[in-house]
C-alpha positions in Angstrom: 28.0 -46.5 3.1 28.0 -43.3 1.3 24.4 -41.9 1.1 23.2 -37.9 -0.3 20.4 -37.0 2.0 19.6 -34.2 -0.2 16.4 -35.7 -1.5 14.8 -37.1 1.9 12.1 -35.9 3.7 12.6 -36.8 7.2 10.8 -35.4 10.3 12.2 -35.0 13.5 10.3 -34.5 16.9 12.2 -32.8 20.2 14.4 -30.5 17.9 15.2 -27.8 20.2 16.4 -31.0 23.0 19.9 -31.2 23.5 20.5 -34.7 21.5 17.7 -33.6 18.6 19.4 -30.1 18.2 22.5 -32.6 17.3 20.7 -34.7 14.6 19.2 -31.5 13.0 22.8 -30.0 12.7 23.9 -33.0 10.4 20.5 -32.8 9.2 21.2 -28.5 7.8 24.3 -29.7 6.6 23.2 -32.1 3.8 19.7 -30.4 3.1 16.4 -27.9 3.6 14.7 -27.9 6.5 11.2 -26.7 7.3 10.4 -26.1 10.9 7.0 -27.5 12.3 6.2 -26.3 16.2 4.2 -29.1 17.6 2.6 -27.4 21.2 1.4 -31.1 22.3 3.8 -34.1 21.2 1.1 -36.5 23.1 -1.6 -35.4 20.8 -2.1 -37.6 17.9 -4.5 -34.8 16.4 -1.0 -33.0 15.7 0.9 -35.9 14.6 -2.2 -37.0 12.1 -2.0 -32.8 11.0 1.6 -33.5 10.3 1.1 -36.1 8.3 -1.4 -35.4 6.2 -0.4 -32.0 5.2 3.4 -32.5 4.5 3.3 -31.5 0.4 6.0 -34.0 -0.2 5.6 -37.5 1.4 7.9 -38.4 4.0 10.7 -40.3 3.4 12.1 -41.4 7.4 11.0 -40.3 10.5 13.0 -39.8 13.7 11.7 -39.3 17.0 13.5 -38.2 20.1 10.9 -36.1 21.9 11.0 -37.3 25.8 10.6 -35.3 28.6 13.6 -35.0 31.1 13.1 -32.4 33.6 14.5 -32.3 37.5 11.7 -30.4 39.2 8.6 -32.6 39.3 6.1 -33.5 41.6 4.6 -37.3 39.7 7.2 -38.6 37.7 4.9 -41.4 36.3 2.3 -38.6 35.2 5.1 -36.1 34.4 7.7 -37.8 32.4 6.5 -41.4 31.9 3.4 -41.4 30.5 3.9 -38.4 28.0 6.7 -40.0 26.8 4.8 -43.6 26.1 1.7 -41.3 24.4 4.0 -39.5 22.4 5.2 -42.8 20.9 2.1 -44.5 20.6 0.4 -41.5 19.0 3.1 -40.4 16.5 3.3 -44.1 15.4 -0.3 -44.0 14.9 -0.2 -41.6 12.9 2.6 -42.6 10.7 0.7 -46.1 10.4 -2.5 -44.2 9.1 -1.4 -40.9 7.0 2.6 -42.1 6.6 1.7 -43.3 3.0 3.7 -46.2 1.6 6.9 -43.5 0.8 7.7 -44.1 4.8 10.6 -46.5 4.9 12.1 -46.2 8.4 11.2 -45.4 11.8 14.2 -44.6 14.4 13.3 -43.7 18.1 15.7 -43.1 20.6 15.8 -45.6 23.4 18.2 -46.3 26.4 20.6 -48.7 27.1 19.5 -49.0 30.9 17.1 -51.2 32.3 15.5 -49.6 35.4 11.8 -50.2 36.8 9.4 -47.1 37.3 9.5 -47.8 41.0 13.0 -47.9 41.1 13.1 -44.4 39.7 10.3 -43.1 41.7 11.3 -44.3 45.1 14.9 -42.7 44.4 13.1 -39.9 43.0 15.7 -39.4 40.0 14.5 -38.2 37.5 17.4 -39.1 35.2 16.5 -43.2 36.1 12.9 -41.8 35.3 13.8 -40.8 32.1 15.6 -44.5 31.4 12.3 -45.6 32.4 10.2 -44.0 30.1 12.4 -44.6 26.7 12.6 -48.6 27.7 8.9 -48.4 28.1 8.3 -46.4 24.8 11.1 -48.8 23.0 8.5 -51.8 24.4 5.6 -50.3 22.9 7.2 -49.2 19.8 8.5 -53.0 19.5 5.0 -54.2 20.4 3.3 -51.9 17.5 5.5 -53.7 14.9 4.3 -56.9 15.8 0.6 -55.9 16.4 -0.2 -53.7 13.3 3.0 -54.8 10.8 3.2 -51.6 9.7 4.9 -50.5 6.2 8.0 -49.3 7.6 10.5 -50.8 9.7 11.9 -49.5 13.3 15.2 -49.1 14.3 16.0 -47.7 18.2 19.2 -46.3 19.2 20.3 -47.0 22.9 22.9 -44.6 24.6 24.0 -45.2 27.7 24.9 -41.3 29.8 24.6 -39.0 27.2 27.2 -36.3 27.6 29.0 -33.3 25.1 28.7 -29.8 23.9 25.2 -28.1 24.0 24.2 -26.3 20.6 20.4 -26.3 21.7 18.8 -23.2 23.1 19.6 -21.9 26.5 18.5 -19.6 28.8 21.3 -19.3 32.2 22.3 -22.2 34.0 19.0 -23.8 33.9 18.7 -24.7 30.2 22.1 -27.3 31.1 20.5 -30.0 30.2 20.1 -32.5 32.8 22.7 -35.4 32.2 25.5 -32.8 31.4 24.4 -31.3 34.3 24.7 -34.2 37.0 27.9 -35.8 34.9 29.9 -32.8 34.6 28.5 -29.3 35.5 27.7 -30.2 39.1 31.5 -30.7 39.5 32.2 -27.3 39.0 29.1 -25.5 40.6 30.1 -26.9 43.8 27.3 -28.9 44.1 29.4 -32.1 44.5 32.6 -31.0 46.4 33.3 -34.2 47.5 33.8 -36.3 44.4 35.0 -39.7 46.4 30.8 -39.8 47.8 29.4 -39.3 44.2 27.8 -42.2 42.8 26.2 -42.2 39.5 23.7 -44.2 38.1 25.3 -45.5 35.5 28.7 -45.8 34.9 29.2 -45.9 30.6 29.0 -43.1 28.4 28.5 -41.4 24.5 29.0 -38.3 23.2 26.1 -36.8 21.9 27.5 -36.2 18.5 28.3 -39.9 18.1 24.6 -40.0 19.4 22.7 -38.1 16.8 25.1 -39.5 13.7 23.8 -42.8 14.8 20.5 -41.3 14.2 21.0 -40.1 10.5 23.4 -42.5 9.4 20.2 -45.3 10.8 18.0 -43.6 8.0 19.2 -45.4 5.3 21.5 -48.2 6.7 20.0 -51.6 5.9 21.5 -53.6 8.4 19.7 -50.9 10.8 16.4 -52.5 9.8 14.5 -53.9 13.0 17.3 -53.5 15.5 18.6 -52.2 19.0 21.5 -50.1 18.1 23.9 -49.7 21.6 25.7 -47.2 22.1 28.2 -47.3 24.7 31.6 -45.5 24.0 33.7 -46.0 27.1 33.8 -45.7 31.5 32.7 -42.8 32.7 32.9 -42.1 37.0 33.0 -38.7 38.5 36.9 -38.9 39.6 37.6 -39.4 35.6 35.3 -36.3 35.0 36.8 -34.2 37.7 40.5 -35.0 36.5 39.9 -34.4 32.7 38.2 -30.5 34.2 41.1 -29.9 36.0 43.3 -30.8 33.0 41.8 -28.8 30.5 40.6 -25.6 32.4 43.1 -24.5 35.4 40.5 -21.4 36.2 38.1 -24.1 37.4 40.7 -25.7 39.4 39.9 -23.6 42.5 36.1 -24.7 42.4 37.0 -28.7 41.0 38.4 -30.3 43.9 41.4 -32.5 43.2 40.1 -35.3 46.0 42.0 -38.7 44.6 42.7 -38.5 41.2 44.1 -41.8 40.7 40.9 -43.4 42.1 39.1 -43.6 39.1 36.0 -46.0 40.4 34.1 -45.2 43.6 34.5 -47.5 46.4 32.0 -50.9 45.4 30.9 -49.9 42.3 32.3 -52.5 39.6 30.5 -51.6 36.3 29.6 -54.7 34.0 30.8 -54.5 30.3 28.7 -54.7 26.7 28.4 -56.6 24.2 28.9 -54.5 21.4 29.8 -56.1 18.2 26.6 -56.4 16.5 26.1 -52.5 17.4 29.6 -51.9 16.6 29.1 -53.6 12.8 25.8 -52.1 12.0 27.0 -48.3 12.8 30.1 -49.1 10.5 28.0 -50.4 7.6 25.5 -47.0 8.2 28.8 -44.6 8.6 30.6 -46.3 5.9 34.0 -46.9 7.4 35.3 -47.9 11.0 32.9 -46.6 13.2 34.5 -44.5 15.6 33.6 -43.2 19.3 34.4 -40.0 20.8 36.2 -40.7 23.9 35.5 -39.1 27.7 38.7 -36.7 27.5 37.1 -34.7 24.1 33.9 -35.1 25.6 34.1 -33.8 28.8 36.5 -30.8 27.3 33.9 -30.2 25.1 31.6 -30.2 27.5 32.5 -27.6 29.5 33.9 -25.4 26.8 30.4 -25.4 24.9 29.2 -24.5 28.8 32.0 -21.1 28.9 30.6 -20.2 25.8 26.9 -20.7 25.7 27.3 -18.1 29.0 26.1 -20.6 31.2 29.7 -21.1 33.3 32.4 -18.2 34.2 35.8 -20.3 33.4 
């Protein structure tokens, strides 16, 4: 489906985040953009602001503003519950001041079903962030069926996000965190021994084929009221740690080799997706075959966006 976006007015929240920097790439490319800061993303005073003062009504909205931060002390106070708020209150506020120009809601979700406790007793604060988008996809769902609003909702569900890093960064810090435990931690000698690595997941998507599943949602019919899954392909650390060592032989000295054909860690045996209803609806919004960017590019990318940005000597 060939679409000019030339003539929308979409907002997007969490722009300066590492998939959002993504979707507001694709988002330059095809039009003007205006930049809003919002200081609060929990406050619906903001959102209601935002709303009402836009000159031209808007046309779309996408929201991907979630905390996901290593270093906290209450993960339910820290990262859960801002992120439900920030739902609840932006959607508010699009139901009240979004006017009947609003056509389309698109949130971005996660493919993996986890339990707060589960997240808080491991104290990981990448389940924690799995948490909090299924918990703000449940609310979002449960808003369309309490107020039956004028627009519809469409939520995109990655599994691992990994790729380059166009978003701003400050040092080594600013890698944002799934990049970080996926790929970087490899190289900074956090993880020397690959073969004890387990992840929490074991499926991955680029984050480019991320955020184009955001646009393209915009104006995609068959998008209307569904999950959208994401999942482009395996993803384990011995796969990660051979396609380093492939690409960048600098890094070889600091990417231990360990047992390269031994792509899965001992007991894991990840389950496989169902993705042909995802797989249809991304080809009817992209117009063509949709396609996935697979591990190899990915992790290549990865790292090479990680040499440049100055945040990894190669």
């Amino acid at each position: 489906m060939s679409t000019s976006y030339h003539e929308l007015h979409v907002p997007l929240t969490g722009a300066s985040g590492f998939v959002a920097s993504h979707i507001l790439s694709i988002l330059l490319e095809v039009g003007k953009v205006h930049f809003v800061i919002v200081a609060d993303f929990t406050s619906r005073t903001l959102f209601n602001t935002w709303f009402k003062d836009t000159k031209v009504p808007f046309d779309y909205d996408i929201h991907t503003a979630s905390p996901l931060k290593f270093n906290i002390e209450d993960m339910q106070r820290e990262m859960i519950e801002p992120a439900v708020q920030g739902t609840t209150q932006i959607l508010q506020s699009a139901l009240q001041h979004g006017g009947s120009t609003l056509k389309r809601f698109v949130l971005l979700g996660s493919a993996v079903s986890v339990t707060a406790q589960q997240a808080i007793e491991r104290k990981d604060s990448v389940l924690g962030y799995n948490v909090s988008n299924t918990q703000v996809e449940k609310k979002a769902w449960d808003f369309m069926t309490e107020y039956k609003p004028q627009f519809d909702l469409t939520v995109i569900n990655p599994d691992i996000i990994t790729g380059p890093m166009i978003h701003p960064m400050e040092g080594r810090g600013s890698i944002n965190e799934t990049n970080y435990f996926a790929v970087a931690s490899f190289i900074d000698e956090t993880n020397p021994r690959v073969e004890e690595v387990l992840f929490p997941f074991y499926h991955f998507v680029d984050v480019r084929n991320v955020a184009r599943s955001h646009v393209d949602a915009l104006t995609n019919p068959a998008a209307a009221g569904q999950h959208i899954l994401l999942v482009s392909g395996l993803i384990t650390p011995q796969l990660v740690v051979n396609f380093i060592r492939k690409h960048f032989p600098n890094l070889r000295n600091n990417v231990l080799e360990r047992m390269p054909a031994k792509e899965l860690p001992e007991g894991v045996h990840p389950t496989g997706w169902d993705m042909r209803v995802s797989l249809a609806i991304l080809s009817k919004g992209s117009g063509s075959e949709w396609r996935y960017i697979g591990l190899e590019d990915s992790v290549k990318d990865t790292v090479q966006s990680m040499i440049q940005r100055g945040v990894l000597t190669n």
